[in-house]
Steps between C-alpha positions, in 0.01 A plus 500: 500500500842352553630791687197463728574102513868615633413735718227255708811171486742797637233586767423135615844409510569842724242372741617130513868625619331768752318172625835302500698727730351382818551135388858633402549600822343238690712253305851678587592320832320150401734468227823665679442183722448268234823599336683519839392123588558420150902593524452277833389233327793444270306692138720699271360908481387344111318186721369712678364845244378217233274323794341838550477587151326139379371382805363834626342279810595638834355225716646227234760660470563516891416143499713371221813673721397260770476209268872586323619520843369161634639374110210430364498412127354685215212367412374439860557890561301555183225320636463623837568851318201449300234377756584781686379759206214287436275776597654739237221285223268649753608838487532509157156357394328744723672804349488361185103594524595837598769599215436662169484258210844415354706254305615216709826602410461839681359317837732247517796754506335717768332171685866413550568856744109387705614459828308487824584883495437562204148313481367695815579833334333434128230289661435821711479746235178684426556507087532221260895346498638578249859349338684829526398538862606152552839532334585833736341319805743154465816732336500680836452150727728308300792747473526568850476090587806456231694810586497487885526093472870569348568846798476229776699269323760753452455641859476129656858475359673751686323423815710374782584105535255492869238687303508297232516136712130674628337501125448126563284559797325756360333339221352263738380816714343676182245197430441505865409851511273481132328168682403625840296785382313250287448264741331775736206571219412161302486200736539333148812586454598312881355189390685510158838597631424200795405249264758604224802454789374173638454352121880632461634346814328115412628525110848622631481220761453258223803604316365388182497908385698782498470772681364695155231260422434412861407899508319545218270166567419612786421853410266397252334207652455698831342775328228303292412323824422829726362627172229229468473484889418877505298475226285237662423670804435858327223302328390334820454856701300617182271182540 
């Protein structure tokens, strides 16, 4: 009975880290950049491998670069950080009807590797989750986020001074480039990103905020506003 009970965790986790090498791969040049603009932005290599390895955020952790940058201070960084994985409680409630019944223990250590990634591929799968499958699945995500986040530091620092002077620029260009493919699909997402920079501009204007909080105000205000506004006419069409 216990060799059997072996055998089936040894074959879950098998198929969690066959599932986890496309994320692997897929995460290899997101997180080569991240560590490259992180070495542009003034982190240590141990800034910038312990960011991956507790933050394990792309998108935050992309954002929290910009925020260091523009010297932002802590806890405003933690807060803009955190409205921006908001939607992770929403990833995680929905699988949590979808995974095999566990101690909270066990979930909470593999909740921590659910990632947009990482959600798409368990949420996808045809048999129940289970905890070994999970564990394989986020090993194979989060090692290659951590790993390649400290191979672009490490490569950003023996880049040449002009290429370097360009990492700057490029951050800006990456959340241009994962914006406009957004904006072509959910008109939603034009109205937020509208209303979110014009709430910015008037609370910078002000100058009763920094830029931190002005950010994160206006993120989350913005984004309850087009939420209800949405909302409202959804239920309007379905009148």
């Amino acid at each position: 009975m216990h060799s059997a009970a072996l055998a089936k965790y040894k074959s879950e986790l098998i198929q969690g880290i066959q599932a986890g090498i496309s994320i692997a791969i897929g995460y290899f040049p997101v997180a080569i950049a991240f560590g490259l603009l992180a070495e542009r932005t003034g982190l240590s290599i141990a800034e910038t491998v312990m960011m991956s390895a507790i933050v394990f955020a792309g998108a935050a952790q992309y954002m929290s670069l910009s925020l260091i940058a523009a010297h932002v201070g802590a806890w405003e960084i933690i807060m803009t950080t955190f409205i921006v994985n908001i939607r992770h409680f929403l990833m995680s409630a929905s699988l949590n009807e979808k995974v095999e019944k566990d101690s909270i223990w066990i979930k909470a250590l593999y909740g921590f590797g659910v990632t947009d990634e990482t959600y798409a591929v368990a949420a996808v799968r045809q048999e129940m989750v289970t905890a070994p499958y999970m564990f394989g699945l986020c090993l194979m995500a989060y090692s290659s986020w951590v790993i390649n986040s400290g191979i672009g530091y490490i490569v950003g620092e023996n880049l040449p001074a002009f290429l370097q002077e360009s990492m700057g620029i490029a951050l800006y260009a990456l959340f241009i480039g994962l914006l406009v493919p957004s904006l072509k699909k959910h008109r939603k997402i034009i109205v937020l990103a509208l209303l979110s920079a014009v709430i910015n501009s008037v609370l910078l204007t002000t100058g009763r905020l920094s830029i931190g909080w002005s950010i994160a105000l206006s993120s989350l205000f913005s984004s309850v506003v087009v939420e209800c506004i949405f909302r409202k006419l959804e239920v309007q069409q379905d009148e």
